[in-house]
C-alpha positions in Angstrom: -15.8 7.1 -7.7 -16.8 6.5 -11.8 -18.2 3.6 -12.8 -17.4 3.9 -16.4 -15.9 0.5 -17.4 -12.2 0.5 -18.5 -10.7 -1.0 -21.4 -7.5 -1.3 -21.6 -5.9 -1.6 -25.1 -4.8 -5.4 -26.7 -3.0 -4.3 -29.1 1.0 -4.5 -28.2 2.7 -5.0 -31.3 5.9 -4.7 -30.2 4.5 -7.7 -27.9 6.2 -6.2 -25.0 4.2 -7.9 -22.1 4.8 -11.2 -23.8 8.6 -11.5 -23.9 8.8 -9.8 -20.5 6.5 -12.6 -18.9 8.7 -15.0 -21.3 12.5 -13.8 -19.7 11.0 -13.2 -16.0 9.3 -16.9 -16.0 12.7 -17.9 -17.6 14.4 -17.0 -15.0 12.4 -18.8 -12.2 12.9 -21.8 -14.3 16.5 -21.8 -14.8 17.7 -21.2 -11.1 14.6 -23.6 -10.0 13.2 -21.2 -7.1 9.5 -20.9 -6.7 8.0 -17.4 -7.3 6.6 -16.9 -3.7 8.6 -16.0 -0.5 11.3 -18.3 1.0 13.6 -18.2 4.1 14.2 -14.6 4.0 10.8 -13.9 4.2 10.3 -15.6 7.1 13.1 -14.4 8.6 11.3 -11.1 8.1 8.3 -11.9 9.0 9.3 -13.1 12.6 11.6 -9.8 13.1 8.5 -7.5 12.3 5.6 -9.3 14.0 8.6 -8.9 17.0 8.8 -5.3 16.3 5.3 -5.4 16.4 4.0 -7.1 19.4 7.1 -6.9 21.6 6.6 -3.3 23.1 2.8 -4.1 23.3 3.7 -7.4 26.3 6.7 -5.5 27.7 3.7 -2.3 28.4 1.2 -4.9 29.9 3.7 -6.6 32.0 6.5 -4.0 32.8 6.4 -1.0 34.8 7.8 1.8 32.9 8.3 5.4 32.6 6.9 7.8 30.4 9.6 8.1 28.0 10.1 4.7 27.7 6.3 4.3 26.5 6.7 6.6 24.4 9.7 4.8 22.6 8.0 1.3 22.7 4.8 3.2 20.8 6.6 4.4 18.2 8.8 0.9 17.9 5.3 -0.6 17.5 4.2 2.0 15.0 7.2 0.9 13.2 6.8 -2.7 13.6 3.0 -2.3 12.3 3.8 -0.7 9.0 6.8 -3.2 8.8 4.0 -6.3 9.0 1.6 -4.6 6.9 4.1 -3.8 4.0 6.4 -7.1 4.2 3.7 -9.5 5.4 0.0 -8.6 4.9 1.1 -7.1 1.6 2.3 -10.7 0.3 -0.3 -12.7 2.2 -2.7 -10.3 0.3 -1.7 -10.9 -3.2 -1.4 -14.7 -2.7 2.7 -14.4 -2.9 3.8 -15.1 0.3 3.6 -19.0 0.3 2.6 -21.4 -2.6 -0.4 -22.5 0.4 -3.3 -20.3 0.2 -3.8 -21.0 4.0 -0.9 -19.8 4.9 -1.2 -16.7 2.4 -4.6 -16.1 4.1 -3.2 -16.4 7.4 -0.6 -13.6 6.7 -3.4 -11.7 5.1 -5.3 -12.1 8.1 -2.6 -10.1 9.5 -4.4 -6.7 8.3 -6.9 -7.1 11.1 -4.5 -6.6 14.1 -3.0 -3.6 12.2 -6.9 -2.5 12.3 -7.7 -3.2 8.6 -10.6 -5.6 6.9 -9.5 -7.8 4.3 -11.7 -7.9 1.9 -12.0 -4.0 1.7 -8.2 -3.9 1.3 -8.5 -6.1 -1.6 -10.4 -4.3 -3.3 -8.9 -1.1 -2.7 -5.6 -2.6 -3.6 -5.8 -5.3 -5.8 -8.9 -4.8 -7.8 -9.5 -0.6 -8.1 -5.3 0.2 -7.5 -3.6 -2.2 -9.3 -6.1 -2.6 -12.3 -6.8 1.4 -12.6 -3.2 2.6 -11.4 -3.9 6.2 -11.3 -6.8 6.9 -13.5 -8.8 9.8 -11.6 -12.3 8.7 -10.1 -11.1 4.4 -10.6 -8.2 4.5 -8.2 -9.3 4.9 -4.8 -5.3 5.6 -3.8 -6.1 9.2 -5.5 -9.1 10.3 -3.9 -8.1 11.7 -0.5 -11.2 13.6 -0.4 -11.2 17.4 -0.4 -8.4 18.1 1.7 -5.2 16.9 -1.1 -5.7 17.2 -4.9 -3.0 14.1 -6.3 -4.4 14.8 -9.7 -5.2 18.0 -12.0 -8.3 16.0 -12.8 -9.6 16.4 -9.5 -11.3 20.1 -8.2 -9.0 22.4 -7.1 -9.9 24.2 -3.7 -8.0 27.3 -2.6 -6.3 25.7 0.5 -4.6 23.8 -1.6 -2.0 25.9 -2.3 -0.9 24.8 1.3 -1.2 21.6 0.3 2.6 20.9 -0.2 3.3 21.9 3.9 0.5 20.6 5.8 -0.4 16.9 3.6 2.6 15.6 5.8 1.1 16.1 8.9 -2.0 14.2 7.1 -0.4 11.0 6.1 -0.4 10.1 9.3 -3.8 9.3 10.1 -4.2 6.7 7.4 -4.5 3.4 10.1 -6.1 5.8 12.7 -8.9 6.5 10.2 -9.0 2.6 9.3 -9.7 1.7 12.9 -12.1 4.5 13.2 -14.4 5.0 10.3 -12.7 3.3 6.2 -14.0 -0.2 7.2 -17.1 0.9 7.3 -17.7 3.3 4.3 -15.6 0.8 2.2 -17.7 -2.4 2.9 -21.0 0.1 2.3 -19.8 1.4 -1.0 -18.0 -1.8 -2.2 -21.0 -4.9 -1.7 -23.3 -1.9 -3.6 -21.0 -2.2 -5.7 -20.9 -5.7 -6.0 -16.9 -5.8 -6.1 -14.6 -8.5 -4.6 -11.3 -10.2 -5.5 -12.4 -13.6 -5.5 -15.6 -15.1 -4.6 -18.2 -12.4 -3.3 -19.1 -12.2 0.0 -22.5 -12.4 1.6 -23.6 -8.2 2.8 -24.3 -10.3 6.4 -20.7 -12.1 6.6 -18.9 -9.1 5.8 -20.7 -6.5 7.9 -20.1 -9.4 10.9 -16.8 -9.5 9.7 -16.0 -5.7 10.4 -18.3 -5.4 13.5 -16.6 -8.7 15.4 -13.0 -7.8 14.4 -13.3 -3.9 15.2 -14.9 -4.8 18.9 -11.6 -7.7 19.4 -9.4 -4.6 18.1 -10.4 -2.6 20.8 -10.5 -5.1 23.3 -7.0 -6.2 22.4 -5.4 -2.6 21.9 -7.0 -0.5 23.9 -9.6 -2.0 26.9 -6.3 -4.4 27.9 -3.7 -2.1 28.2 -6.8 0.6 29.9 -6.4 -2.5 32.3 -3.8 -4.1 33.0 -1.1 -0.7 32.8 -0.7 1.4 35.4 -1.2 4.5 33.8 -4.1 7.4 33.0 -7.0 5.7 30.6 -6.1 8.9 28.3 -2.3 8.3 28.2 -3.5 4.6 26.6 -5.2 6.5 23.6 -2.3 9.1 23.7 0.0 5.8 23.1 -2.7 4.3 20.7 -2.9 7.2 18.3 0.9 7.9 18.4 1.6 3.8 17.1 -0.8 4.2 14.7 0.5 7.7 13.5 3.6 6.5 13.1 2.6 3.7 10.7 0.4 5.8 8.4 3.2 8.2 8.1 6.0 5.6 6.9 2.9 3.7 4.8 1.3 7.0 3.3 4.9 8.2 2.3 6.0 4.9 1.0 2.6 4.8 -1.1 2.4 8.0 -2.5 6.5 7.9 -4.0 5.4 5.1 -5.8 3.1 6.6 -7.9 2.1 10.5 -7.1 5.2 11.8 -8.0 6.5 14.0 -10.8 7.7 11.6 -13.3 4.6 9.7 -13.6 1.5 10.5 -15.8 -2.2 10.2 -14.5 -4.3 9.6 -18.1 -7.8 9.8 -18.4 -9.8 7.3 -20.4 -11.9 8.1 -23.5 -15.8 8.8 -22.9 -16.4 5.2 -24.4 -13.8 4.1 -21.2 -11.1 3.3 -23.5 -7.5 3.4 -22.5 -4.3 4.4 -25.0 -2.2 1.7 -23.5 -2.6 -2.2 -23.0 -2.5 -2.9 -18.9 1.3 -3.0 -18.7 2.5 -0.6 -20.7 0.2 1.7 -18.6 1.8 0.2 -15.0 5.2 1.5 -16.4 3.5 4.8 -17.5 1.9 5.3 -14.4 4.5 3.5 -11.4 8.1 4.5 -10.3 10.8 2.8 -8.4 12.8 4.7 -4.9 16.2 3.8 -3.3 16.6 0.1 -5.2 19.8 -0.1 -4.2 19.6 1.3 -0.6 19.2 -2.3 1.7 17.5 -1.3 4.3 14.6 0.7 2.3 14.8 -2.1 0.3 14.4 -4.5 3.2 11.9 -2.6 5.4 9.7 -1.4 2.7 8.9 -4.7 1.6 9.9 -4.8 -2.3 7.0 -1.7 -2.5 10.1 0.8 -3.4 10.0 -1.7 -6.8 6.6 -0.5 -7.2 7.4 -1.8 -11.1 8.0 -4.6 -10.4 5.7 -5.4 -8.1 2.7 -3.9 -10.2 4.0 -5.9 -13.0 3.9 -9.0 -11.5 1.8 -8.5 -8.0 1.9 -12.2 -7.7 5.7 -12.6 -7.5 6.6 -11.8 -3.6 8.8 -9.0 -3.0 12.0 -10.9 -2.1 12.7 -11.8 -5.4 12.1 -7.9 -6.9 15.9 -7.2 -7.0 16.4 -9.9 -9.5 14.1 -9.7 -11.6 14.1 -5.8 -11.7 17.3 -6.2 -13.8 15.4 -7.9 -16.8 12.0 -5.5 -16.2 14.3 -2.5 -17.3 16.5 -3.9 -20.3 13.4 -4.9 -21.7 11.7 -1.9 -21.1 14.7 -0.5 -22.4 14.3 -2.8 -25.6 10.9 -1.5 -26.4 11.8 2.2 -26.2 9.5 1.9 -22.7 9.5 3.9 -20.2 11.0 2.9 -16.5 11.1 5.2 -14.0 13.2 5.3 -11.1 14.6 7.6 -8.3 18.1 6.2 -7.5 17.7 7.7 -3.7 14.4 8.0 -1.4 14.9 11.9 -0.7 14.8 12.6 -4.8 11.5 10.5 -4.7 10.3 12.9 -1.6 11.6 15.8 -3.2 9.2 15.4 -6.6 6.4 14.1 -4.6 6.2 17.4 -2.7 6.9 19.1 -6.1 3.7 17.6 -7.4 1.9 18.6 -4.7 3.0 22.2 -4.9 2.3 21.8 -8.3 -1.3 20.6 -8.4 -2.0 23.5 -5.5 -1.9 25.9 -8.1 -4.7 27.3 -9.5 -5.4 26.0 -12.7 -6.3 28.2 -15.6 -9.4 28.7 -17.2 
């Protein structure tokens, strides 16, 4: 990744960033709610930590057939992208609960769904949210050599294929969490000398991965080896098919929001100067899938108001419906941009269009 330093612009003359923080701050005020999660949050949070870890006790404790592991498996693959986009996601940004405890508790979250905390952090809310898809700054565009997001990024000739076999892909995001992204994040991030927050010592961090991978495998793999009656490999056959089935609905859900057609992926100036100020560029650079569909809106966690929610990260998602309403009049005001797919099949349709697009050879 670059380490030119960024600058976004200050200069906003319109002053669109200011009235919008003005009428959205306005309208917590007015209808006296806070700006962090409330009952149907926690509603939420109790059915997908159900979805979750359900399956996972009925497996230890029920004899079952084949097919019916198999179903439970995916149910928790479903379950563990539910947590990690509706729960984690909040704890994470410190917009769950107006109690940091309890927003670190739900954090925390991202360990049983084989994740590290800080890395995620910065991944997310230092590198993605601050850099929103500027090549070589967000980490969310670099998926190696084997899918080019971005025209800035070197074109290989498999890519042409890029469009039919980056599906099958997307699923291995968690796998490869559990497996080896822990470990090259916290290496490349303490060089780095990035955190959100305080900074954490290269020995508590590096403890931090090495204790919670070993109780990860104890918990979701060594017990189950265990206590089910069943083949040691049909346990990692069930283990890779829950955590396939949460990268898929995560990578998807990701990748609409921002590697799509409709968005633009600018490159700064050699000095590491940026055209836009910081929100004018998350409207430039974010869309918005299925708003008015409830259950993507539900499931998804507010992320399908990626807008919104990269906007105002520290707003939880439950309140994204309301206050997406004065986002886009304002928008609309100031001759702004605000994109949005009114369905989730457009959204897949132009993300697949993009990647057909960027598989093509580009000319000299």
């Amino acid at each position: 990744m670059s380490t030119t330093n960024i600058r976004f612009s200050r200069t906003d003359s319109a002053k669109f960033f200011k009235t919008l923080n003005k009428r959205v701050n306005q309208y917590f005020k007015e209808n006296n709610i806070k700006r962090t999660g409330n009952w149907k949050l926690h509603v939420k949070t109790v059915v997908m930590f159900s979805l979750f870890l359900t399956p996972y006790f009925l497996l230890l404790t029920v004899d079952i057939s084949q097919w019916w592991l198999l179903l439970l498996t995916i149910i928790m693959g479903i379950g563990m992208a539910g947590v990690g986009m509706n729960v984690m996601h909040d704890g994470n940004h410190g917009s769950y609960s107006s109690k940091k405890w309890i927003n670190k508790l739900m954090g925390g979250s991202l360990y049983i769904l084989a994740g590290n905390v800080y890395n995620w952090q910065v991944q997310h809310n230092v590198l993605h949210h601050t850099y929103t898809n500027i090549h070589g700054h967000d980490e969310d565009l670099d998926a190696g050599r084997v899918i080019r997001f971005s025209k800035h990024a070197k074109w290989q000739r498999f890519h042409k294929f890029q469009h039919y076999y980056s599906i099958f892909l997307y699923g291995l995001l968690t796998f490869n969490w559990a497996l080896t992204t822990d470990f090259k994040q916290s290496r490349r991030y303490l060089k780095r000398k990035l955190s959100y927050g305080k900074m954490p010592s290269p020995l508590k961090q590096w403890s931090t991965v090495v204790i919670t991978k070993i109780i990860y495998t104890i918990i979701w793999i060594v017990i189950p080896m265990i206590f089910m009656s069943i083949a040691w490999w049909k346990v990692l056959i069930g283990f890779f098919i829950m955590h396939y089935v949460a990268g898929l609905i995560l990578s998807v859900v990701f990748q609409l929001a921002h590697v799509v057609e409709d968005t633009v992926m600018p490159l700064p100036e050699k000095d590491g100067s940026m055209k836009n100020t910081w929100a004018i560029h998350q409207l430039m650079t974010t869309v918005n899938f299925g708003t008015k569909n409830k259950i993507v809106n539900w499931f998804t966690g507010g992320l399908n108001h990626q807008v919104e929610h990269h906007i105002f990260p520290n707003i939880s998602h439950v309140h994204y419906g309301k206050i997406a309403k004065i986002v886009k009049q304002t928008a609309a005001e100031f001759n702004l941009p605000y994109h949005e797919y009114k369905t989730t099949r457009m959204a897949i349709v132009a993300h697949f269009k993009h990647l057909k697009e960027m598989g093509v050879k580009p000319a000299l």
